[in-house]
VOFI-516547 format. One record per residue (C-alpha): residue number from 1; chain; residue in one letter; x, z, y. Coordinates in steps of 0.25 Angstrom, whole numbers, plus 2048, in hexadecimal, padded with zeros to 3 digits. Last residue first. Layout:
<sites>
NUM_A_A_X_Z_Y
...
</sites>
This chain:
<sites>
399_A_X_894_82C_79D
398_A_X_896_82F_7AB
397_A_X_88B_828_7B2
396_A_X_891_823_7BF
395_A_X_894_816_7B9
394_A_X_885_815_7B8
393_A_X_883_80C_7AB
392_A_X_878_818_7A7
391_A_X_876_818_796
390_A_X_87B_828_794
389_A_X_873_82A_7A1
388_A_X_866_829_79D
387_A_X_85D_820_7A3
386_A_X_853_828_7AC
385_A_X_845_82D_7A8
384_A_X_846_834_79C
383_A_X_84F_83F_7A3
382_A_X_845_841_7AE
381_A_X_83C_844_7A4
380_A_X_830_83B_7A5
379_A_X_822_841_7A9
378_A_X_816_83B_7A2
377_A_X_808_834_7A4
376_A_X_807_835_7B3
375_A_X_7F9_830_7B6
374_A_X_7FC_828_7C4
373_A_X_7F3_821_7CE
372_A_X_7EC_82B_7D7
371_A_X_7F2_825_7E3
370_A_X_7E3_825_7EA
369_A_X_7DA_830_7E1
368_A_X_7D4_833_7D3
367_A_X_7DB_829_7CB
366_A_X_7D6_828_7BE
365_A_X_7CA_820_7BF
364_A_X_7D4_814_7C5
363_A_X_7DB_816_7B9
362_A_X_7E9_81F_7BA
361_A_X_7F6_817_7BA
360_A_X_800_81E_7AD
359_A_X_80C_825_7B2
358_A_X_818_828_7AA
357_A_X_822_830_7B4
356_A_X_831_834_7B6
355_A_X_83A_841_7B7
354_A_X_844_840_7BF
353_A_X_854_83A_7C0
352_A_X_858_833_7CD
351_A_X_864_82A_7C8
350_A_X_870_828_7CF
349_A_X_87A_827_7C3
348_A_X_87E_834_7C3
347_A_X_86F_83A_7C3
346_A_X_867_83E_7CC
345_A_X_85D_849_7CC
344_A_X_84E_84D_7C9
343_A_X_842_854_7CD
342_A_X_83A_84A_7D4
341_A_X_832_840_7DF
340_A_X_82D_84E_7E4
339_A_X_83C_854_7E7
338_A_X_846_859_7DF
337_A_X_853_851_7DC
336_A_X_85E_859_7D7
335_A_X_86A_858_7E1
334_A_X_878_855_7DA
333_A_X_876_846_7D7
332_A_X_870_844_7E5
331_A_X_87B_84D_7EB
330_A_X_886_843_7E6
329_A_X_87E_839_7EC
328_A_X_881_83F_7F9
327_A_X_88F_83F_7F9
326_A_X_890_833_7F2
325_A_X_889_82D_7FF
324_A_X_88D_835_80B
323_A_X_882_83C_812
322_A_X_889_849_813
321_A_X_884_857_812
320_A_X_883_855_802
319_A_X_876_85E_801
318_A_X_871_856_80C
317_A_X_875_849_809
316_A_X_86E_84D_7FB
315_A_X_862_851_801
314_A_X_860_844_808
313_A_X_863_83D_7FC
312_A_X_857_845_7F4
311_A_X_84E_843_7FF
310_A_X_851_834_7FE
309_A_X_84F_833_7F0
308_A_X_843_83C_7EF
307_A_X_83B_832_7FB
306_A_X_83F_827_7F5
305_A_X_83B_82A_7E7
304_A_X_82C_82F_7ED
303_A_X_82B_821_7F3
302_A_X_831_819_7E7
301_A_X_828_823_7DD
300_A_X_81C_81D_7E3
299_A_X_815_824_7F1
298_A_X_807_828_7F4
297_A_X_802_81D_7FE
296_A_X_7FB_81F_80E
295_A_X_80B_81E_812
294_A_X_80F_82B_81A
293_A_X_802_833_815
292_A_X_804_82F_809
291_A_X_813_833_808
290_A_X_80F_840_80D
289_A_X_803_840_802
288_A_X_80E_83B_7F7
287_A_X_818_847_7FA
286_A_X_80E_850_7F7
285_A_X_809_84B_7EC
284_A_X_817_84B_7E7
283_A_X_81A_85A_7E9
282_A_X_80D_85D_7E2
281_A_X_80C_858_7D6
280_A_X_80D_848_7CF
279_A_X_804_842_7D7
278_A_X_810_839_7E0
277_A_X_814_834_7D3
276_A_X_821_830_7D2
275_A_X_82F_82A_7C8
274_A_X_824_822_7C2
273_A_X_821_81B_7B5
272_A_X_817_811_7AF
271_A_X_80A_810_7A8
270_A_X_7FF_805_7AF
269_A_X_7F2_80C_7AB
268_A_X_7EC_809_7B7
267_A_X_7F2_7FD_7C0
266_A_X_7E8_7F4_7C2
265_A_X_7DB_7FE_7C4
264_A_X_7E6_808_7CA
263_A_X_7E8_800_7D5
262_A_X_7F4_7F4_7D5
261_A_X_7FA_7F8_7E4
260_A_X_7F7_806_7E1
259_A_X_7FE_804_7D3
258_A_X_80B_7FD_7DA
257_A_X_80B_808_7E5
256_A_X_80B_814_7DB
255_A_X_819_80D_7D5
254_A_X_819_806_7C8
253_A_X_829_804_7C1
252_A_X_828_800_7B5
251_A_X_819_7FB_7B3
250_A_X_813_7F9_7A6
249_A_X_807_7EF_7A3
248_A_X_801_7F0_795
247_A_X_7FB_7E3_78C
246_A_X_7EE_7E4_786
245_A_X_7E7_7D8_78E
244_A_X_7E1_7E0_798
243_A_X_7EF_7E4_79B
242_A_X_7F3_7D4_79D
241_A_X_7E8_7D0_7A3
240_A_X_7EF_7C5_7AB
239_A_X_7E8_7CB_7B8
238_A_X_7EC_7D9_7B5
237_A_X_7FA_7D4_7B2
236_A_X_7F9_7CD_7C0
235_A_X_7F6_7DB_7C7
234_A_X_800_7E4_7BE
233_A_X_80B_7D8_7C1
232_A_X_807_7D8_7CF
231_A_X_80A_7E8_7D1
230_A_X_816_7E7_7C9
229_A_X_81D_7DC_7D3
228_A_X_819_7E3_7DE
227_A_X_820_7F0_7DC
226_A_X_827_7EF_7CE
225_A_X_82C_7E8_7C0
224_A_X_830_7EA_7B3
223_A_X_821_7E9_7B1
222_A_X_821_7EC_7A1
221_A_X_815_7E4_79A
220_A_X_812_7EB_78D
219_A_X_809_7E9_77F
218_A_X_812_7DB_77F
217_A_X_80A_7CE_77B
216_A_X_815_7C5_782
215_A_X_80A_7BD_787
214_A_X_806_7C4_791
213_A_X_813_7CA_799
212_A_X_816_7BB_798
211_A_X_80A_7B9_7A0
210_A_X_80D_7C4_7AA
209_A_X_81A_7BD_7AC
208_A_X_813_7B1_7AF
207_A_X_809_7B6_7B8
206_A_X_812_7C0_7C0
205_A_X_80F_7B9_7CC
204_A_X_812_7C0_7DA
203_A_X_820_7C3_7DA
202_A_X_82A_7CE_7E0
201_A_X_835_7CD_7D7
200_A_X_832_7C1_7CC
199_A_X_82F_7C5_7BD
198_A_X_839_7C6_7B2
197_A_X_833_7C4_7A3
196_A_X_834_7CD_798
195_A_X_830_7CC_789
194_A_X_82A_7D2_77E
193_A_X_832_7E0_780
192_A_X_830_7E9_774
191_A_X_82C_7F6_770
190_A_X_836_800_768
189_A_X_837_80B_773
188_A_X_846_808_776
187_A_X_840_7F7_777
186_A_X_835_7FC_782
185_A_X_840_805_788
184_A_X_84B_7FA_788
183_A_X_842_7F0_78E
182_A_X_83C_7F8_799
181_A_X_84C_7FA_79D
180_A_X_84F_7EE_79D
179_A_X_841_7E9_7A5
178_A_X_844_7F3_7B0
177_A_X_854_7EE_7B1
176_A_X_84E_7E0_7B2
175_A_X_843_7E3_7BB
174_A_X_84A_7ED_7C4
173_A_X_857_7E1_7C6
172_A_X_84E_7D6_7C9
171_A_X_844_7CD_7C2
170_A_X_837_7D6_7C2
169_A_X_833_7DA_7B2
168_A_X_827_7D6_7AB
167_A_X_82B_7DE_79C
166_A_X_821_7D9_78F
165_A_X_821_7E6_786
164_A_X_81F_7EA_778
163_A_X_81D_7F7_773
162_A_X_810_7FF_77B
161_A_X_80E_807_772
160_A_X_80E_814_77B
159_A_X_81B_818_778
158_A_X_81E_80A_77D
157_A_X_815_80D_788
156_A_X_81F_81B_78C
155_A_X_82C_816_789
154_A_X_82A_808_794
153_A_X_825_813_79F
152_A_X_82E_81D_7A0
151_A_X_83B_817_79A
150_A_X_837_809_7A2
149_A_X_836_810_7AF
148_A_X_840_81A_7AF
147_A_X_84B_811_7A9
146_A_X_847_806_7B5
145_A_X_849_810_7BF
144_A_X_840_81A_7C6
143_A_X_842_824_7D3
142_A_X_850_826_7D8
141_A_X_85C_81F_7D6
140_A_X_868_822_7DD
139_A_X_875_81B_7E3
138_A_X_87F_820_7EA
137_A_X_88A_822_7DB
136_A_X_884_816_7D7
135_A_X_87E_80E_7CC
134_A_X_87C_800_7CB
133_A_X_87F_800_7BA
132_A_X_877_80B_7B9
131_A_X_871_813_7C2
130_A_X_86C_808_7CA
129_A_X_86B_7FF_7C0
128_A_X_85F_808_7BC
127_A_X_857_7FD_7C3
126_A_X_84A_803_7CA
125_A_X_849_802_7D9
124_A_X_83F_80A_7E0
123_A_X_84A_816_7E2
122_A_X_857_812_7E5
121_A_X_85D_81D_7EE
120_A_X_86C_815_7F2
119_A_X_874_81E_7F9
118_A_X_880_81A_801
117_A_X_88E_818_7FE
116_A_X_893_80A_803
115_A_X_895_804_7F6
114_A_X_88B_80B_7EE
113_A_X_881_807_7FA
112_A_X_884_7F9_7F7
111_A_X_882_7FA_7E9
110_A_X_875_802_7EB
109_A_X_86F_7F9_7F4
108_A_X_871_7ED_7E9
107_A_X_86D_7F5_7E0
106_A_X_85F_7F9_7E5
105_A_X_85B_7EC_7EA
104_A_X_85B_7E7_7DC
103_A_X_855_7F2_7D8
102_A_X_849_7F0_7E3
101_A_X_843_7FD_7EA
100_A_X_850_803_7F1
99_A_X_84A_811_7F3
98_A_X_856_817_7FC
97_A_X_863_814_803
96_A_X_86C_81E_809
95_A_X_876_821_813
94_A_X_871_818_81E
93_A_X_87C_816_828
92_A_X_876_80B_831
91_A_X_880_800_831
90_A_X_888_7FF_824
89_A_X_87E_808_819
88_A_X_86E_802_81F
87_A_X_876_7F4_822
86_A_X_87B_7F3_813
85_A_X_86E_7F8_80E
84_A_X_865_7ED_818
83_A_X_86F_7E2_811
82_A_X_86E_7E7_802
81_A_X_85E_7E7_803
80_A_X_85F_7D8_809
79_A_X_868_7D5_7FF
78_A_X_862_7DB_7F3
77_A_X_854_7D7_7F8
76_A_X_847_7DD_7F4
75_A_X_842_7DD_802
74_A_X_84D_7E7_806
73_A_X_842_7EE_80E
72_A_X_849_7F9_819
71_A_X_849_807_81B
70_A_X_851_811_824
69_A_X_84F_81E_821
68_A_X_854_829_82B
67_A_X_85B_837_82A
66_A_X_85E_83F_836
65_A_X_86B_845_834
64_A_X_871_855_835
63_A_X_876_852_827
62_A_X_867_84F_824
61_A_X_85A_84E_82C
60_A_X_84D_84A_82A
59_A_X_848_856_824
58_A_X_849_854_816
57_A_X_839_850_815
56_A_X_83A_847_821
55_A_X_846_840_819
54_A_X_83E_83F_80B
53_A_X_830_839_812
52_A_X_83A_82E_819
51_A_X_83E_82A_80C
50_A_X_82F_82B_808
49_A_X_82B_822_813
48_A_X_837_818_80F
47_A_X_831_818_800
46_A_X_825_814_808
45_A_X_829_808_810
44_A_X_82D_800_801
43_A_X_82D_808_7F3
42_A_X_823_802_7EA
41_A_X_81B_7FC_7F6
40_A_X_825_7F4_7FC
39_A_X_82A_7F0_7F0
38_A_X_825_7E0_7EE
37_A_X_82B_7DD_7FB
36_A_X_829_7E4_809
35_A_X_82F_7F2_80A
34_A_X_83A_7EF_7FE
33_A_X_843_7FA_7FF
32_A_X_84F_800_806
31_A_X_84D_80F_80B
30_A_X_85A_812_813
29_A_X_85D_820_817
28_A_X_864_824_822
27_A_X_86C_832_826
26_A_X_86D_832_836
25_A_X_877_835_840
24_A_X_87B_826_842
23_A_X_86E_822_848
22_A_X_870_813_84C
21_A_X_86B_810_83E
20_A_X_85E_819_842
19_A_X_856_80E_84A
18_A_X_856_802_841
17_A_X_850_80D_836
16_A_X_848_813_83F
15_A_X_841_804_841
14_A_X_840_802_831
13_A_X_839_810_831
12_A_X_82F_80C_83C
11_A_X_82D_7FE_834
10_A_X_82B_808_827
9_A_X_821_810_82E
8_A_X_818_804_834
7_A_X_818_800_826
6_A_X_813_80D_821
5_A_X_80A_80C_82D
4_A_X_804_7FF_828
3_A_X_802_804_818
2_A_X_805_7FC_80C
1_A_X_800_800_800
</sites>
């Protein structure tokens, strides 16, 4: 849902950012994502409200600092994202990047911040390439990856019988890594992959993929795939008649946005796994009705991650008095995170470890209120969740 003042907000917040690189006493935060592409809804101008959410919460101020976020829209562009990132570290002195929505995006910024020691917080993008073979000693990851996603939801259906699988997957780094670690799952759990096919970023026609998806006959159809591109393949499979025709549709990475925009009527039943629910207790019910009220939406698990992520740099910059890079990314590994997004910490390789979700979409008679979208199915450890080390390619890792 896009909202006119939330716009007006983010254009304000593009104009401070302008304005503060000519502010040297001050600690900046850049939150780079796509605001305008396929996205812009599953992280885009909100993740920058809820980074902003984080430093009103600290206080504003750290190291006798004002901190500020910048934002920007890499539009899905490694050059682009890479050119605005480069800028953000040379000329305006901004310490720490955050949310990064788009793998491909993701590593590329956090290469070049590797090299000029900065922070990278990646939390909408989903390759575990960057805590393996990509990883950094500056760079974290915060909310899902594709292990999360695949171990939670792929184990769970092929528990549940459902054995053979046909894998739609988005032709770029997070689809590929998101269908090879779907695969693996489904083949550990002695089902089968049927076939796979590689599907456009950001397109509109999913009709011959979806056809294939068909005619393989497979109990499952994995959407290795997300934003945009998930909502239209749940629209188009609904219009192919693919799940009234006996086959299953399983999303790897849904966010609350993707089942607004589809309505529970299209989207109930749809099993998959979050990092966040903002109905889960207490805490995050009250962070969702200040994000609410901020945004006229309740927030995904890229908002919430944002928010955690930042705080927890912030409190690492103050625990290291100093804003320098491995400085402060030694705090993040030594400060346990505990916050509303989770109780967790991070490991050598960069990664945020918590307990993840099952969540099953509730019927339309279900739901008893707007946002009311979620039945959570199953907690998964925090130790389930993540790839274990003993198989990392992190040359961090000490084996």
């Amino acid at each position: 849902m896009r909202q006119t003042s939330l716009a007006t907000f983010f254009a304000a917040l593009l104009l401070t950012g302008s304005a503060v690189a000519q502010t040297p006493d001050a600690i900046k935060i850049g939150v780079l994502n796509d605001q305008s592409g396929l996205y812009a809804d599953f992280g885009g101008a909100t993740s920058v409200v809820a980074a902003q959410m984080a430093v009103e919460d600290f206080g504003g101020t750290v190291l006798g600092k004002k901190i500020e976020i910048v934002a920007a829209d890499h539009q899905n562009k490694t050059d682009i994202a890479a050119s605005i990132a480069r800028r953000w570290f040379d000329v305006e002195g901004v310490t720490a990047v955050a949310d990064l929505t788009n793998s491909a995006v993701a590593l590329a910024v956090q290469n070049l911040a590797k090299a000029q020691q900065r922070i990278t917080l990646a939390v909408g993008p989903a390759t575990t390439r960057l805590t393996n073979e990509d990883c950094s000693p500056t760079g974290f990851h915060w909310a899902f990856d594709t292990y999360s996603q695949a171990i939670g939801t792929a184990s769970a259906i092929v528990a549940q019988g459902g054995d053979s699988w046909f894998i739609l997957a988005a032709d770029y780094a997070f689809g590929h890594q998101m269908a090879s670690d779907l695969a693996r799952v489904v083949k550990n759990g002695n089902g089968k992959v049927l076939g796979e096919v590689r599907h456009p970023l950001n397109t509109a026609d999913f009709s011959s993929f979806l056809l294939q998806a068909q005619a393989s006959k497979a109990k499952i159809v994995g959407l290795a795939n997300a934003g945009a591109d998930t909502i239209n393949s749940v629209k188009q499979a609904a219009e192919f008649r693919l799940t009234a025709s006996g086959q299953k549709l399983a999303g790897l990475v849904v966010v609350l946005s993707d089942v607004h925009a589809l309505g529970l009527k299209a989207a109930s039943g749809l099993t998959f796994t979050t990092a966040f629910y903002w109905d889960m207790n207490d805490q995050t019910r009250a962070f969702s009705k200040r994000f609410f009220e901020k945004t006229g939406r309740m927030p995904g698990m890229v908002q919430a991650g944002t928010y955690s992520a930042v705080l927890h740099y912030l409190k690492a910059v103050k625990a290291a008095n100093s804003a320098d890079a491995k400085a402060v990314a030694d705090k993040m590994r030594e400060i346990k995170v505990d916050d509303f997004f989770a109780k967790g910490f991070v490991r050598e390789d960069g990664r945020m470890v918590h307990d993840m979700y099952l969540v099953e979409v509730k019927t339309p008679e279900e739901s008893k209120a707007p946002w009311d979208y979620y039945k959570v199915l199953r907690t998964i450890p925090a130790k389930d969740a993540v790839q274990p080390l003993a198989d990392s390619k992190c040359a961090l890792v000490k084996k």
